[in-house]
C-alpha positions as CSV (number, residue, x, y, z in Angstrom):
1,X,70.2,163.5,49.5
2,X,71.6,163.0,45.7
3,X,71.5,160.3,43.3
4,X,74.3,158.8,44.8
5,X,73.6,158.3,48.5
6,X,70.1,156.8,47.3
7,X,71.7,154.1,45.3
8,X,74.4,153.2,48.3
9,X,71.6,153.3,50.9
10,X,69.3,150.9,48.2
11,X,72.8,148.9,48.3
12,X,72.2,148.6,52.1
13,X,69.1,148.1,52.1
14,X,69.9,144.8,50.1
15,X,72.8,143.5,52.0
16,X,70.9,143.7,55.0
17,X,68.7,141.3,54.0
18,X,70.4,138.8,51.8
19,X,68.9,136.1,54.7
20,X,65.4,137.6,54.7
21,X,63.1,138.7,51.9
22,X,64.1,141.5,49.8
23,X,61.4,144.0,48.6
24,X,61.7,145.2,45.0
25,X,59.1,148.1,45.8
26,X,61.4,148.7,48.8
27,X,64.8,149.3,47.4
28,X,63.3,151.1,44.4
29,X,61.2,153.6,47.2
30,X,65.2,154.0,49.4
31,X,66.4,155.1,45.4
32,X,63.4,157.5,45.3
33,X,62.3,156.1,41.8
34,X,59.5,153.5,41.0
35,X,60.3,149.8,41.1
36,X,59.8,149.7,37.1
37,X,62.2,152.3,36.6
38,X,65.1,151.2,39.0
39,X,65.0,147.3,37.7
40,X,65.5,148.6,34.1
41,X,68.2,151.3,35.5
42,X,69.9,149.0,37.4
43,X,71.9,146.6,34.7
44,X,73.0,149.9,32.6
45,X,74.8,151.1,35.7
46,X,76.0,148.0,36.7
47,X,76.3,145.3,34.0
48,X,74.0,142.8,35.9
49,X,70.2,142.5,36.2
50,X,69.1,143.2,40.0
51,X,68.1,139.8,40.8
52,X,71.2,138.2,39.5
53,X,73.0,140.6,41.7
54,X,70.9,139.2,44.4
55,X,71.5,135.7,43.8
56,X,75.2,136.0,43.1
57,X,75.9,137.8,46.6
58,X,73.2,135.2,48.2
59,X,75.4,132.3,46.9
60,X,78.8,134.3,47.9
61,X,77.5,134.5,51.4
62,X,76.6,131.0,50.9
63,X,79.4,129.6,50.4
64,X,81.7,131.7,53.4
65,X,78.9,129.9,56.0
66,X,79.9,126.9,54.5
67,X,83.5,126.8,54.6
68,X,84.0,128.8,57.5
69,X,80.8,126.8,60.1
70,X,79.8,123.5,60.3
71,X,75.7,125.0,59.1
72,X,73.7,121.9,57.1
73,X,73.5,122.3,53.3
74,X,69.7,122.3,53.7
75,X,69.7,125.6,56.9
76,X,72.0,127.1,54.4
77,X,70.2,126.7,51.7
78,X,66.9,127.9,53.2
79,X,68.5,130.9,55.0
80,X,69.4,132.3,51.4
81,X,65.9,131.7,50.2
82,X,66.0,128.1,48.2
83,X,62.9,126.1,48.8
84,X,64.8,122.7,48.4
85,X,68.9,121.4,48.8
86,X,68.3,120.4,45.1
87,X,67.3,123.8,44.1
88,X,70.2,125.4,45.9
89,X,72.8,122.5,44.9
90,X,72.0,124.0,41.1
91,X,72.2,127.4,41.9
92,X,75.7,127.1,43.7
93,X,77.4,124.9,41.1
94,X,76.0,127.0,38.5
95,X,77.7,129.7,40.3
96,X,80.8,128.0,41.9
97,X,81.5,124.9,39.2
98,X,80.9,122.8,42.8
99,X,78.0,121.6,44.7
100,X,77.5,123.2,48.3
101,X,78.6,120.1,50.4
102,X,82.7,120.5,48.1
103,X,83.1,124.1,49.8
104,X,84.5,122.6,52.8
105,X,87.1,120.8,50.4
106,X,90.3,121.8,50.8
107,X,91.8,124.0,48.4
108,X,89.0,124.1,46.7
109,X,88.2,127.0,44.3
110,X,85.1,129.3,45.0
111,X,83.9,132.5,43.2
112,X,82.9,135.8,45.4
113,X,81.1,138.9,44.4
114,X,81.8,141.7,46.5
115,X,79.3,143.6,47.7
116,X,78.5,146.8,45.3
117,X,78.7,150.5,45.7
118,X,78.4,153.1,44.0
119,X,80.9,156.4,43.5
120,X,81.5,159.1,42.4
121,X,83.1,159.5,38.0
122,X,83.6,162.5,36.4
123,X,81.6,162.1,33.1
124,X,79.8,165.1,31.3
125,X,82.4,166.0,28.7
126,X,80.2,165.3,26.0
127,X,76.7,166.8,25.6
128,X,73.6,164.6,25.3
129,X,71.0,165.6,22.9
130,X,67.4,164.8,23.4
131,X,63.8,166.1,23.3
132,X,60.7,165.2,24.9
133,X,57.6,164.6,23.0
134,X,53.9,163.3,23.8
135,X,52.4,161.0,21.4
136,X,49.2,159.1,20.8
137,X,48.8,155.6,20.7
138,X,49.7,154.2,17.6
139,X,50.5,150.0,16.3
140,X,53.5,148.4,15.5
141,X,53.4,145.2,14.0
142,X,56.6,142.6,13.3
143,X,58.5,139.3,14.8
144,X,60.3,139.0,18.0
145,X,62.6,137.2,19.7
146,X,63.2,136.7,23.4
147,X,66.6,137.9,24.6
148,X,68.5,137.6,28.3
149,X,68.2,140.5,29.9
150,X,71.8,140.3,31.2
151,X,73.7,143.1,28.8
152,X,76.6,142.0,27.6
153,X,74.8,138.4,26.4
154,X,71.7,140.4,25.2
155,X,74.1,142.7,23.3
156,X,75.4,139.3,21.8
157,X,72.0,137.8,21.2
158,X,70.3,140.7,19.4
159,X,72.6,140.9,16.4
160,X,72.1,136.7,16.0
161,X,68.2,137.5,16.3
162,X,68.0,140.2,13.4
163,X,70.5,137.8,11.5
164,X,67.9,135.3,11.5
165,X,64.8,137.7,10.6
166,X,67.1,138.3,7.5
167,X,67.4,135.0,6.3
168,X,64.6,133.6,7.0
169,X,62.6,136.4,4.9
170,X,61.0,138.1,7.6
171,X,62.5,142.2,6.8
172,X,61.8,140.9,3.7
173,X,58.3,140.6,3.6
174,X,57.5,143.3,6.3
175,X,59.3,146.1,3.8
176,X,57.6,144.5,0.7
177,X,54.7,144.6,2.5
178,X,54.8,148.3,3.1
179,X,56.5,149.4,-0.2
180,X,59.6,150.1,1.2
181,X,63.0,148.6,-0.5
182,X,64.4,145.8,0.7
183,X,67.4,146.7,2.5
184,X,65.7,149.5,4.5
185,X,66.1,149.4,8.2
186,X,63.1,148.8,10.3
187,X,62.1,150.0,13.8
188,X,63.3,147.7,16.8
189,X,60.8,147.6,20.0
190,X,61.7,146.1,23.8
191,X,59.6,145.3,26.1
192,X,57.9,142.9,28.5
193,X,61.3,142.5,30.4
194,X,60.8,140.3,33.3
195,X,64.1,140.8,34.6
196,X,65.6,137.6,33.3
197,X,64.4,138.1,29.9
198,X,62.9,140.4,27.0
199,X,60.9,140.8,24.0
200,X,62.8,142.4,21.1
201,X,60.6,143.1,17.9
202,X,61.7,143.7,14.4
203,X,58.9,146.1,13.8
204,X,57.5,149.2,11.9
205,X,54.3,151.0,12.4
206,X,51.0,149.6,11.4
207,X,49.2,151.5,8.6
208,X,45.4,151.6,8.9
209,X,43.5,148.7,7.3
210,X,47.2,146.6,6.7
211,X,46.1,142.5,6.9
212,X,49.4,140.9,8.8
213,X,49.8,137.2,8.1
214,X,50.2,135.1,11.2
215,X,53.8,135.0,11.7
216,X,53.8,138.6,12.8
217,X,53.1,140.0,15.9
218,X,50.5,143.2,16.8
219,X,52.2,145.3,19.5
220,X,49.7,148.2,20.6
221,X,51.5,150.9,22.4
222,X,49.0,153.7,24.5
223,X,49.6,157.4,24.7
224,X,52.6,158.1,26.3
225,X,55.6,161.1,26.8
226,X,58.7,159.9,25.3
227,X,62.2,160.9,25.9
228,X,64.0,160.9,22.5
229,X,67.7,160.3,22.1
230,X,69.6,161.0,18.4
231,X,72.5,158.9,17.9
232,X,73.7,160.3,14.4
233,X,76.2,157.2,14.1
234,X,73.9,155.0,15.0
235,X,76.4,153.4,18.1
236,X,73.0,152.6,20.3
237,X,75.3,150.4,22.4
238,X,77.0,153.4,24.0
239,X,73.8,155.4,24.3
240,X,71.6,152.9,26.3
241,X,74.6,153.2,28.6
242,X,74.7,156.9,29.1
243,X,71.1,157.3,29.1
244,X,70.8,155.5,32.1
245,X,74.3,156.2,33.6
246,X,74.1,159.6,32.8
247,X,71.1,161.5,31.7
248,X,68.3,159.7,33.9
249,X,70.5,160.5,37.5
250,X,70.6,163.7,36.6
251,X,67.0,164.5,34.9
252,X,63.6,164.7,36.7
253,X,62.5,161.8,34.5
254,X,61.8,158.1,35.5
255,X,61.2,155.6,33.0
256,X,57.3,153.9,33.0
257,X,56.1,151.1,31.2
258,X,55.7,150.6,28.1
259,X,57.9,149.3,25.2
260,X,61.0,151.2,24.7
261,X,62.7,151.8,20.8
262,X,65.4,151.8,18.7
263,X,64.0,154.1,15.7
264,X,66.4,153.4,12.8
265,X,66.6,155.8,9.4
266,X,68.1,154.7,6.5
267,X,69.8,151.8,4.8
268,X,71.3,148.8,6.4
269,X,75.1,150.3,6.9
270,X,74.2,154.0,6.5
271,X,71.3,154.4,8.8
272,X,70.9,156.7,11.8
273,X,68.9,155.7,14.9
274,X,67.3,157.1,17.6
275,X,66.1,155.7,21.5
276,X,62.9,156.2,22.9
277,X,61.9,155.6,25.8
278,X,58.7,156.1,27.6
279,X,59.0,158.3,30.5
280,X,57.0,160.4,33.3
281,X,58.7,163.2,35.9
282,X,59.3,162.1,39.2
């Protein structure tokens, strides 16, 4: 069975219990990869974090049983897995712009997300360069930021967050503090993703016997095998998404926890970067 089949069946998997609980471990064991790997996987290939997926079919369903039977607010609401009418009544106008009992309006306007599949797209044209390589552990130290996990808002939110580690002195200090000039690029690091939200650092590694002041952060990272990733242009954007879309479906490598990086050389403007992530064969 290939890549493909394992992510339609996962899909299945998931639509057949919008109403009941939905396993992570479960869906992630139907995709043959571990739960860690496949929740980080997922909103590369997809554009949406697994759980909003979740909740935004949850709601879709939602609202058909609500226009279409004469169900309580309440049965409907506990059926989809809301604890409270108040709880759901957020969720749907969040989603919908209405509360639940306005769906049987009529002409009223509702949002639906159809379910998802996934097929085949003929991609490979351009090579992919990487290496593998085992490291130590080794100490970063730096500020972060928490950012949305959804893509397109995190992709928004990360150039505001190094924007503000700029001006408030932060790259500053970290590059006086290691002798490095000023407008040299430091080291990103992401991790402990929760699937709503993540930890971006503005980071470089920790010499021995450095004293940080306060408003930085330790991050200790253990011995792990990375999977390294050039991107000579420095376009990271377009290389989380082929990583993920492209090299990990076709590689015997899943990704395991641990912070992930974006290793930039260079000067602000001019730099090159590289991703590493932390990885483990299947």
């Amino acid at each position: 069975m290939d890549w493909l089949d394992r992510m339609n069946n996962a899909m299945e998997y998931i639509e057949t219990n919008l109403a009941d609980n939905i396993s992570y471990d479960q869906i992630a064991q139907i995709a043959c990869c571990s739960t860690y790997h496949f929740q980080r996987m997922f909103p590369f290939i997809t554009g949406v974090s697994l759980s909003e997926y979740i909740r935004r079919r949850r709601l879709t369903l939602a609202a058909f049983e609500l226009q279409t039977t004469d169900a309580k607010v309440i049965d409907v609401a506990m059926k989809y897995g809301y604890d409270s009418p108040e709880a759901f009544s957020r969720a749907f106008k969040n989603l919908h712009g209405i509360i639940p009992v306005s769906a049987r309006d009529k002409g009223v306007s509702l949002k639906a997300y159809p379910r998802m599949s996934f097929h085949i797209s003929i991609k490979g044209d351009v090579e992919m360069n990487y290496r593998m390589e085992q490291r130590g552990p080794f100490e970063m130290f730096g500020v972060y930021g928490l950012i949305n996990s959804n893509r397109q808002t995190a992709f928004a939110e990360v150039p505001e967050f190094r924007k503000k580690c700029d001006d408030d002195g932060s790259v500053d200090l970290m590059n006086e503090m290691l002798g490095r000039f000023g407008d040299t690029m430091l080291h990103a690091a992401l991790y402990d993703d929760n699937g709503e939200s993540f930890k971006y650092m503005i980071c470089y590694h920790l010499p021995k016997g450095l004293e940080i002041p306060e408003r930085f952060t330790k991050l200790s990272v253990p011995a792990l095998t990375w999977a390294i990733f050039p991107e000579p242009q420095c376009d990271l954007q377009k290389l989380w998404d082929r990583i993920y879309s492209e090299w990990f479906p076709t590689s015997e490598y899943e990704q395991v926890e641990g912070p992930s990086f974006e290793m930039y050389y260079g000067l602000a403007g001019y730099e090159a970067g590289e991703i590493w992530i932390p990885v483990r064969k299947k």
